[in-house]
C-alpha positions in Angstrom: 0.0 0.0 0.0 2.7 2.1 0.9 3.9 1.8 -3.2 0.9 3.4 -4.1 1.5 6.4 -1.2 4.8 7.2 -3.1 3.2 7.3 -6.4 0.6 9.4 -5.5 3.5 11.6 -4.1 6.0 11.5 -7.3 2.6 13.0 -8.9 1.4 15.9 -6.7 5.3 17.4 -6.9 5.9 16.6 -10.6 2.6 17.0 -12.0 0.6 19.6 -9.9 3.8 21.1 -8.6 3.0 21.5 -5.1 6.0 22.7 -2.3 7.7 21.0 0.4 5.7 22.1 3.0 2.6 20.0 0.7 4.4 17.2 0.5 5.4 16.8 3.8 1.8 17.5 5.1 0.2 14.8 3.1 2.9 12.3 3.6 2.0 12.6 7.2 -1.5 12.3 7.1 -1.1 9.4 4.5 0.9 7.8 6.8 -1.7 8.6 9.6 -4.5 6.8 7.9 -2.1 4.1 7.5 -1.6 3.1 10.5 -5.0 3.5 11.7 -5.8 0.8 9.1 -3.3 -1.4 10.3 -5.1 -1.4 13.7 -8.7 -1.9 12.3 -10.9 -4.7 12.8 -14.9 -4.9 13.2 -16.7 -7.7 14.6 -17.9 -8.8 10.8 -14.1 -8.4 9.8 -11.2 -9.5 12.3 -8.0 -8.2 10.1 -7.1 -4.4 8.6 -7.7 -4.4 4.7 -5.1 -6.1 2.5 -5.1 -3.3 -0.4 -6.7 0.2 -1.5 -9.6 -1.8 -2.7 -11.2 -3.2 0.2 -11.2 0.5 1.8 -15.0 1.6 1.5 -16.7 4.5 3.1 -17.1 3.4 6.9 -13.4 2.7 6.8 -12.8 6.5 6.8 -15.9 7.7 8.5 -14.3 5.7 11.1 -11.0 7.1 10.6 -12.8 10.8 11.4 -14.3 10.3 14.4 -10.6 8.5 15.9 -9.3 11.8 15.3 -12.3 13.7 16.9 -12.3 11.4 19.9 -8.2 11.7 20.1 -9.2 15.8 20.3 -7.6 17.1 17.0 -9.2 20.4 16.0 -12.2 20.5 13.2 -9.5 22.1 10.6 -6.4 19.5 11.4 -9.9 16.7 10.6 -10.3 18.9 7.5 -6.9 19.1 6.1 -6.4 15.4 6.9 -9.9 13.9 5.0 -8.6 16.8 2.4 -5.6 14.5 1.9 -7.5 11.2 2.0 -10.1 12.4 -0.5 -6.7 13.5 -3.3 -5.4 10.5 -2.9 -8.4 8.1 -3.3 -9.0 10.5 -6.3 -5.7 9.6 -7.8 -5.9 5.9 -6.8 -9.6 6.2 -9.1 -7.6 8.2 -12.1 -5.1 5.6 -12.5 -7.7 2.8 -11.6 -6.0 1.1 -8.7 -9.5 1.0 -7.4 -12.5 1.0 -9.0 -14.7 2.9 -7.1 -13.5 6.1 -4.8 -15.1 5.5 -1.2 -14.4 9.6 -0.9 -17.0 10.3 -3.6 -20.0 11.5 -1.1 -18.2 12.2 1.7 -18.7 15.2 3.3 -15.1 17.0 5.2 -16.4 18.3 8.4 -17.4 22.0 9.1 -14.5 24.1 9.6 -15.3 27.7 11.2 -13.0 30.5 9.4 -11.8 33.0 11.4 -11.3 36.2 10.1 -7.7 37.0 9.7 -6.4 39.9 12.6 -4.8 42.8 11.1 -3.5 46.0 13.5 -4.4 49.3 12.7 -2.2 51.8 11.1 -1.4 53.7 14.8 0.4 50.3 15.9 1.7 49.5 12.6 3.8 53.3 12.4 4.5 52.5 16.0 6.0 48.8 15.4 8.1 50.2 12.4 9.6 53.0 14.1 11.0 50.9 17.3 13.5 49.6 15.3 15.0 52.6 13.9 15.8 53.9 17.4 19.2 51.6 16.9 21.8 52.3 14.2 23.8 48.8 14.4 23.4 46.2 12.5 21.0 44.2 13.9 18.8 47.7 14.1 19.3 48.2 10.2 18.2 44.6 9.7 15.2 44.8 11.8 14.1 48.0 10.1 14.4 46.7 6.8 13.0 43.8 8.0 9.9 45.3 9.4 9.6 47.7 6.6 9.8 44.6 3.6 7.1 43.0 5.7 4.8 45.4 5.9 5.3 47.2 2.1 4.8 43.4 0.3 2.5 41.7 2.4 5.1 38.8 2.1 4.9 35.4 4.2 7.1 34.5 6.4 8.9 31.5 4.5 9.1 34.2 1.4 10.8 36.5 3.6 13.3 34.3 4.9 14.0 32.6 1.1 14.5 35.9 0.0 18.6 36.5 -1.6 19.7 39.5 -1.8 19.8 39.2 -5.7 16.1 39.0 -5.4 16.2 43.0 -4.8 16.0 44.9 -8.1 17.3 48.1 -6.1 17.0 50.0 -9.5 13.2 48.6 -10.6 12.3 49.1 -6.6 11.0 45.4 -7.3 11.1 42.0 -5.1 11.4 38.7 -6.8 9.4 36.0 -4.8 8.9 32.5 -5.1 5.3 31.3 -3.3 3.4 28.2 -2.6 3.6 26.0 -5.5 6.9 27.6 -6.6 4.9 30.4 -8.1 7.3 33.2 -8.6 6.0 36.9 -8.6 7.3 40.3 -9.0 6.5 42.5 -5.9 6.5 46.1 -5.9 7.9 48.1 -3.2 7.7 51.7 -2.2 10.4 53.8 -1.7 11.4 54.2 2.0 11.1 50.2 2.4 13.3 50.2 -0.1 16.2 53.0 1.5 15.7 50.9 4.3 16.5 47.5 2.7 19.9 49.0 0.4 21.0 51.1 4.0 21.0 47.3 5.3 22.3 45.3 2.5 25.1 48.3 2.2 25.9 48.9 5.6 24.3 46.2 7.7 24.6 42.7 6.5 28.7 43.0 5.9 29.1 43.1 9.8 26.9 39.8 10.2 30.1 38.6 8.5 28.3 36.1 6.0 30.1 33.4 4.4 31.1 34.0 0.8 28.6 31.7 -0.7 25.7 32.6 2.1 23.2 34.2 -0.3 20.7 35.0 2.2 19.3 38.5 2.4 18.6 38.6 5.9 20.9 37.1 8.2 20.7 36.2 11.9 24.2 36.9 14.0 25.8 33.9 12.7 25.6 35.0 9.3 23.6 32.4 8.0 19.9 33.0 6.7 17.5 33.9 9.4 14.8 31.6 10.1 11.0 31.4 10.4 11.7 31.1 14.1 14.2 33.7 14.1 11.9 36.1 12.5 9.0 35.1 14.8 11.2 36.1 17.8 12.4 39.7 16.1 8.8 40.7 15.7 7.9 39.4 19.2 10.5 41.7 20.7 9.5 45.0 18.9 5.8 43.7 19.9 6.5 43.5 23.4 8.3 47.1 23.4 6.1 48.7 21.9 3.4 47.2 23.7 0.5 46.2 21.4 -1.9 44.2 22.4 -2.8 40.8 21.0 -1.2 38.2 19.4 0.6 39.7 16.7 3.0 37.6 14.4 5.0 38.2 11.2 1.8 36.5 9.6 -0.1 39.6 11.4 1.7 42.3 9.1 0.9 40.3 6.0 -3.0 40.9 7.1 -2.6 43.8 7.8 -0.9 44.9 4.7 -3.5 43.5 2.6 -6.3 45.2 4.5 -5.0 48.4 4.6 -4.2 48.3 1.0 -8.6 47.1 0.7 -8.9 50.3 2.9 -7.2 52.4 1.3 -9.2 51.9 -2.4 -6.9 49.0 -3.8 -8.1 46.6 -6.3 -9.2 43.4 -5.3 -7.5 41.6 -7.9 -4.3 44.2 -7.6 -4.1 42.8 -3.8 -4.3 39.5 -4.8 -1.4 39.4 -7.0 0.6 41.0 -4.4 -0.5 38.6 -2.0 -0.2 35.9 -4.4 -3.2 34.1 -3.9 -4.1 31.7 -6.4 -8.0 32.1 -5.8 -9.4 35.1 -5.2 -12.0 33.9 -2.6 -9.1 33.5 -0.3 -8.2 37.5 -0.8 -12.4 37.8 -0.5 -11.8 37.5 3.3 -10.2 40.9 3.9 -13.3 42.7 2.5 -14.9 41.2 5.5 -11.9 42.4 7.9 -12.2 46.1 5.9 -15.9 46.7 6.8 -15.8 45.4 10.7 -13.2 48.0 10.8 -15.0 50.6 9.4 -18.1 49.6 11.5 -16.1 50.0 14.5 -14.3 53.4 13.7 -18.3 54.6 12.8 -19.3 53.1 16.1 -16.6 54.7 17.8 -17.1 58.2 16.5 -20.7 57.5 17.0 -21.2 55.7 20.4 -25.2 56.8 20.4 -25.7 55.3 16.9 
């Protein structure tokens, strides 16, 4: 069974092109199901099924509610049957099996939460903490912050991010997304003073190796990571004392519903953003008019 696991992923990566991350995620919950399967048993059936072909519906409707009684959240139960279902698609396409048990299957009920952005006040407050310090790690950080919040970037873009991906002269990014989808990012012009005063006067004293083509570095002088990055914005966060949970994720909403705010395109923030489907960009309409409901209701306590 497992031979038919490895097919399926050879296919996603060559022939859908999906990332890493993808991969990894569905080999996991592949290898998830698996093993539930080699425990299962019913009183009408005393051994786990021999092949892909003897899995039917109640096989994975059991499957479900393991996970729900083991506690895992709605959306983990989600992303996992997600998996199942692509794979029992691709076992149906290739007929390993002839009929997909996935077919009427319903995922269950995940409740989207709006994504959190800050307002512009905390945003101009976070950006400026940084420039208070002229060393090296303070020209990083401000660059840092600065790229953040002028792309809308993620946080494993950020930290892929060389430093030939600047066009310094074209005031451009060059990103590579989920699904190795590369895009060309704008950037506007203080962000980008910010990132050349860096990559001119602050990354040399990181002392980076010759062949370390990071752009931002930690104080080893090798490429900063998600971590790394998650603990810079925590510090600044924490100084400056906002409120919330905010996270380098937090800047990308932000970004993108400021830019909604502020008159942009829908389709102009989702290329930014680089969202496949625009449905997902959708969302941040939704995030736009609460805050505009609460800046009326402020300014209008009696209305």
């Amino acid at each position: 069974m497992q031979e038919q696991i490895d097919e399926f992923l050879d296919y996603i990566v060559t022939e859908k092109g999906s990332s890493k991350n993808t991969l990894a995620a569905y080999s996991n919950d592949l290898g998830q199901f698996v093993e539930f399967l080699a425990d299962y048993s019913t009183p009408k059936r005393n051994k786990p099924p021999a092949d892909w072909g003897e899995i039917n519906k109640n096989h994975i409707v059991d499957y479900m509610l393991a996970m729900k009684e083991r506690g895992y959240a709605s959306s983990t139960i989600a992303r996992k049957v997600a998996a199942t279902k692509s794979f029992f698609h691709f076992l149906k396409d290739e007929r390993v099996i002839l009929e997909d048990p996935t077919r009427k299957l319903e995922s269950p009920k995940v409740k989207k939460n709006l994504p959190k952005a800050i307002s512009i006040d905390d945003v101009e407050r976070l950006l400026a903490e940084p420039t208070k310090s002229d060393t090296p790690k303070g020209l990083r950080d401000t660059a840092l912050l600065e790229t953040l919040y002028a792309t809308g970037l993620r946080v494993s873009e950020m930290v892929s991010l060389n430093v030939k991906d600047v066009d310094f002269e074209r005031d451009t990014i060059h990103c590579q997304g989920k699904g190795d989808r590369e895009r060309i990012v704008p950037v506007y012009d203080h962000a980008m003073l910010c990132l050349k005063n860096y990559v001119e006067n602050g990354r040399p004293k990181f002392k980076p190796a010759s062949e370390e083509d990071a752009l931002f570095l930690n104080h080893r002088g090798h490429r900063l990571t998600r971590q790394g990055l998650w603990l810079i914005i925590k510090q600044y966060v924490d100084v400056v004392g906002i409120e919330g949970d905010v996270t380098p994720h937090t800047l990308r909403h932000s970004f993108a519903t400021h830019m909604l705010h502020g008159g942009a395109p829908l389709r102009d923030v989702q290329k930014l953003l680089g969202h496949a489907n625009i449905s997902t960009t959708q969302v941040y309409t939704q995030v736009t008019q609460d805050h505009l409901r609460e800046a009326y209701n402020d300014a209008h306590p009696r209305a």
